[in-house]
N, C-alpha and C positions, 0 to 999 in steps of 0.2 A: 693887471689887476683882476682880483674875483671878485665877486658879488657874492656874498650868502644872506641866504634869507630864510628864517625859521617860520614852521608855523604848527599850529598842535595842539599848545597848552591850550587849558582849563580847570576849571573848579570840577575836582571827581571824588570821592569815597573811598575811605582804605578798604584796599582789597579790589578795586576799579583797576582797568586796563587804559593804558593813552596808546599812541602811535603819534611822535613825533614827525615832523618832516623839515628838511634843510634842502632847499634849492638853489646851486650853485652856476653862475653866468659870467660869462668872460671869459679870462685866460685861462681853463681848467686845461689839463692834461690828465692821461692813465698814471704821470706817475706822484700822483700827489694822494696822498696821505687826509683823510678828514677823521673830524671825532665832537664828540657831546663833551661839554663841559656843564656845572652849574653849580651855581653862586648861590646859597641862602644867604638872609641880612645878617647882616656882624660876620661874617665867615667867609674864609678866602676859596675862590674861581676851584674847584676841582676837576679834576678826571671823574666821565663816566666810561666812556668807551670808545674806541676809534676801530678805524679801517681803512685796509689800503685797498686806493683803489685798481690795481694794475693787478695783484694777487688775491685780493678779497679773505687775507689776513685779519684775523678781529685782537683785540682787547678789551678786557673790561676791569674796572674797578670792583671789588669784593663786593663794596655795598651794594651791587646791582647785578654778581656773575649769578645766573640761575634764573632769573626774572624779568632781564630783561633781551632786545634780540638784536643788535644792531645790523644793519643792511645797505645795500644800494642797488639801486635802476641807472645803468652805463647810461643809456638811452633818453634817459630824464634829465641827466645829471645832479640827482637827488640822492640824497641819504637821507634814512628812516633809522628810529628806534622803537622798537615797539617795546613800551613798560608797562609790565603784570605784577598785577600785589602788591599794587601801590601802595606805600606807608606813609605816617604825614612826616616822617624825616625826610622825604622825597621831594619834600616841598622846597623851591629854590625855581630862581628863573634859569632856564636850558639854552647854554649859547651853542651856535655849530662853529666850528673851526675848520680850519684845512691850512695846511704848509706843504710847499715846494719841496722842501728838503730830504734827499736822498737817505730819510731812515730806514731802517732795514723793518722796523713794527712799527704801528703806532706811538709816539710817544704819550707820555704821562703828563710834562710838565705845559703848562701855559707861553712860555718864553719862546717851544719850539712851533708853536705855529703862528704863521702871519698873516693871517685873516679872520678876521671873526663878523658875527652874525652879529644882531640887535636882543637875540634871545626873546623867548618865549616862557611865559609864565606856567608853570604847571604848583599847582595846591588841593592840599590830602587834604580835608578835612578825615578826624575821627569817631 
């Protein structure tokens, strides 16, 4: 089993910088796979960006490639996002995820990773 745990969000201004963080405990390994997902209301769980952790491989969704930075500290066993220029389309609670599964990049979809976080509130005002 892992444990992820978000922490980060808050209330910031468009054009504000966040630094999310996901702290992951238990059975983690080099070869697993994490990523930012996030939910606004009415609207289904998306992809922001992952990374692997054994090659330190990224991805990111459109809406976010340019502005925002995903990362990790082996040593922590944390992953970070750091989000610049923030918009209030932004606004949406930020889950962390991670899966076992021997993908070759990050995936996109929801179904391929099997842990997730409590997520963490992040909101743009304009």
């Amino acid at each position: 089993q892992v444990q992820l745990v978000e922490s980060g969000g808050g209330l910031v201004q468009a054009g504000d910088s966040l630094r999310l963080s996901c702290a992951a405990t238990g059975r983690t390994d080099s070869n697993y796979i994490m990523g930012w997902f996030r939910q606004a209301p009415g609207k289904e769980r998306e992809f922001v960006a992952g990374i692997s952790w054994r090659t330190g491989g990224t991805r990111y969704a459109d809406s976010v490639k340019g502005r925002s930075t995903i990362s990790k500290d082996s040593a922590k066993n944390t992953m970070y996002l750091q989000m610049n220029s923030l918009k209030p389309e932004d606004t949406a609670n930020y889950y962390c995820a991670a899966t076992s599964w021997g993908f070759a990049g990050p995936p996109r979809t929801t179904g391929a990773y099997d842990y997730w976080g409590q997520g963490t509130q992040v909101t743009v005002s304009s």
